[in-house]
N, C-alpha and C positions, 0 to 999 in steps of 0.2 A: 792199480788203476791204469785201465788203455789212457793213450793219448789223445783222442777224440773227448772220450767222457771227462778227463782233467779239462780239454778246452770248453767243453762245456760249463764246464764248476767253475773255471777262470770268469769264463762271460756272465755268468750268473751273478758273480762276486759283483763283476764289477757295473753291473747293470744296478742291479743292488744299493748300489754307493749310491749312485746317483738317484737313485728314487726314494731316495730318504730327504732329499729338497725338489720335491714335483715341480714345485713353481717356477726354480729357476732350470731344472729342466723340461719344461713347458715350453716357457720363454726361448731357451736355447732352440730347442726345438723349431718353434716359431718363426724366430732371429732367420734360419736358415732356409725355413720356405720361402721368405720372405725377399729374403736375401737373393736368393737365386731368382723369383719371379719376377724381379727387375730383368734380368735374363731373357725373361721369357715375353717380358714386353718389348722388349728392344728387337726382338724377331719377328713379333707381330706387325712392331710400325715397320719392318722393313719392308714388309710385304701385302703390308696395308696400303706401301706408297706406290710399288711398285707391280705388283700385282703376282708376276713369279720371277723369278730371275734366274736364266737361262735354260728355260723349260724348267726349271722346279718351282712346283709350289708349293704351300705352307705347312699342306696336311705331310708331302712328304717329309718334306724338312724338318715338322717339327718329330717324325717317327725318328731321325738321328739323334734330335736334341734328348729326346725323353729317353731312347736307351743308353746312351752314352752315359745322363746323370745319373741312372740308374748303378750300371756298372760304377760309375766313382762312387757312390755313396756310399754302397757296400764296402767298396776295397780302403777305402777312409776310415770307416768304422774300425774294420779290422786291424788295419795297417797302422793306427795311431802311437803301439810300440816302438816303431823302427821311424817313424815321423821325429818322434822325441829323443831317439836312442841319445845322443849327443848331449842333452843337456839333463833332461834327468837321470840318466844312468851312468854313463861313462864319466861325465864332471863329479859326477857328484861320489863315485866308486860302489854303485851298487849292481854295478854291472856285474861282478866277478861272484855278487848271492846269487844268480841266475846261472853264473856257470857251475857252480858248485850244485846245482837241484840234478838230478839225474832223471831230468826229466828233455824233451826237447827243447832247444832256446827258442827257435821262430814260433813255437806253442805259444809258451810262457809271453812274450814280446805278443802276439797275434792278441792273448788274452787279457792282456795288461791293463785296456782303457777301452773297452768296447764302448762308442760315444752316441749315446741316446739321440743328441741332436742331429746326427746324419738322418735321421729318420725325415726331418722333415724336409732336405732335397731325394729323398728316395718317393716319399709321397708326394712329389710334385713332379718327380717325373716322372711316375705312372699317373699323374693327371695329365701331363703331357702325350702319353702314350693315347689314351682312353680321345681325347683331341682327333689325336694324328688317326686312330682307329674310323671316326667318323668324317674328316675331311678327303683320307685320301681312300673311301672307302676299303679299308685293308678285310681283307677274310682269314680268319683266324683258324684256319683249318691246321687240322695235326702235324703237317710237314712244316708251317710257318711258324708253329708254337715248337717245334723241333728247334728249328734254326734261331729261334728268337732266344732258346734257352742254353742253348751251345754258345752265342755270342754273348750274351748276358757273363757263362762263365768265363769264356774265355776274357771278356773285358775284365772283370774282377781279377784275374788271372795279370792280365796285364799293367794294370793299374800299383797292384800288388809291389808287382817285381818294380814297380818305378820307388814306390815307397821304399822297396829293402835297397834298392840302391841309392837312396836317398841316404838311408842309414846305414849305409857300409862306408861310403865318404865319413864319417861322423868318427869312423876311426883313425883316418888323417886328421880331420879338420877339429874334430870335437863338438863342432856346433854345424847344425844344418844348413846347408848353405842352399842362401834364394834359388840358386838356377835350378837347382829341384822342380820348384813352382813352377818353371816354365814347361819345364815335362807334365807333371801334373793339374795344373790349372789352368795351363794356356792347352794344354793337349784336348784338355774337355771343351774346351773354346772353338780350337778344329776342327773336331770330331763330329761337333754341333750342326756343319753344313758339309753338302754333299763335295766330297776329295775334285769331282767334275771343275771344281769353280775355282783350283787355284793351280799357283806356276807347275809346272813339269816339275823343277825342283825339289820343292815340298812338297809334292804328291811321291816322291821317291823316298822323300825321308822320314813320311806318316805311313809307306809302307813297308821300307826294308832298316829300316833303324828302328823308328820306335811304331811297331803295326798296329798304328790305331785305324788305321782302315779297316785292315782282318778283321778288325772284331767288331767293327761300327757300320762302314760304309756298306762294304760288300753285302752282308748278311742283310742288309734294310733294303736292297737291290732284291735280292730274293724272295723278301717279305713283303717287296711290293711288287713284284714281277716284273720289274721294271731293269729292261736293257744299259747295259754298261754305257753311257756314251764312250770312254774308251777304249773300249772293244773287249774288256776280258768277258771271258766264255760264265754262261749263265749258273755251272756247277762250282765259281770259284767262291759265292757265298758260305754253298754249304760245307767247306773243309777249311777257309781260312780263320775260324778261332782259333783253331790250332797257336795259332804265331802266337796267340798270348799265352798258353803255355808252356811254348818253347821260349818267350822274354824272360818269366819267371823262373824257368830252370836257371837260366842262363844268369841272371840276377842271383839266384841264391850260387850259383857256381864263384861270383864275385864275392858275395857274403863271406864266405869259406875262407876266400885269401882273406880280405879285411880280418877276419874271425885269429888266420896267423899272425897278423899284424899285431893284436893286442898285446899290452906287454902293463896292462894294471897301473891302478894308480899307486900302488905300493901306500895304501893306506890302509 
């Protein structure tokens, strides 16, 4: 069996599981739109008070918010193996029946716990999308459905490599450690308003450390035709995804070393 189709049979498994109790993941599901659309109210009163802030307004704003959730929702789903590596695998020594499969590990780990509830910040931010589509009148013509899909991957791409290096630490540490979150939780928190609205600083470090820009800001600049206030050229939309899957390589290049680092629980 290719590696594709095994990842398929993995996500089946394990979609599977979990739809053999609907309810509670219903509920989970739920739990999660929910959860996030306080999010999405707290962008509204901002902009309900204030009307736009700093030439942006809502409809634009909220095209960042909804693709960015989009992007994490997916790479969450996926990435739930390497979220956990630490404590169910490695603690517990089943990490070393996963090396022994001759099969790929980041497969196996990608496959592990495909999680039904990200579905429901995935559909809330293409409710978000479908929004921003009528506020800031967006034209969904083929070159923005291009770019909108290139950033989509690339953020999944990106997000991805934050989760594997989330779980490469885990080889040091054994357990996850929060400032992870701060990449991933607080990064979709950034990502949510236009890079234009904060210091120099971290405008340098959402693009050349962790490029949630590449794959967020710039591309929604394209998608709405809309000029950089800081002056980059109007073609950096459409080739900056890229950076998320050069994070991701670069992230599994880290994996690798972690990967030497192992030395078994000797159980």
């Amino acid at each position: 069996m290719g590696a594709l189709p095994l990842f398929f049979r993995l996500m089946a498994a394990s979609i599977s599981g979990q739809a053999r109790y609907p309810a509670s993941a219903l509920l989970l599901t739920l739990g999660q739109f929910l959860g996030t659309g306080i999010e999405v109210v707290a962008v509204w009163a901002l902009f309900h008070r204030f009307g736009e802030v700093q030439g942006w307004g809502i409809g634009e704003v909220a095209l960042f918010y909804g693709l960015v959730n989009c992007m994490f929702a997916i790479a969450d789903a996926l990435g739930r193996g390497f979220d956990v590596l630490g404590t169910e695998f490695l603690r517990t020594g089943t990490f070393d029946r996963l090396l022994l499969r001759p099969r790929p590990l980041a497969l196996q780990l990608m496959g592990h716990d495909v999680r039904i509830s990200r579905l429901g910040r995935l559909l809330q931010g293409l409710g978000v999308l479908a929004f921003a589509t009528v506020q800031a009148h967006i034209a969904w013509a083929p070159g923005a459905v291009a770019i909108f899909l290139f950033a989509l991957a690339g953020g999944i791409a990106l997000f991805l490599g934050i989760l594997v290096l989330q779980g490469t630490l885990s080889f040091w540490t054994v357990e996850s450690l929060e400032i992870a979150n701060v990449l991933t939780y607080g990064g979709v928190q950034a990502a949510q308003y236009p890079l234009a609205l904060y210091a120099q600083w971290f405008r340098r470090v959402l693009t050349f450390i962790v490029p949630l820009a590449c794959v967020a800001y710039y591309p929604a600049l394209a998608i709405l035709g809309k000029p950089d206030p800081l002056g980059a050229p109007d073609w950096v939309g459409m080739v900056s995804p890229l950076a998320g899957f050069v994070f991701l390589a670069a992230a599994f290049g880290a994996w690798r070393i972690g990967l030497r680092h192992y030395a078994s629980t000797g159980s």
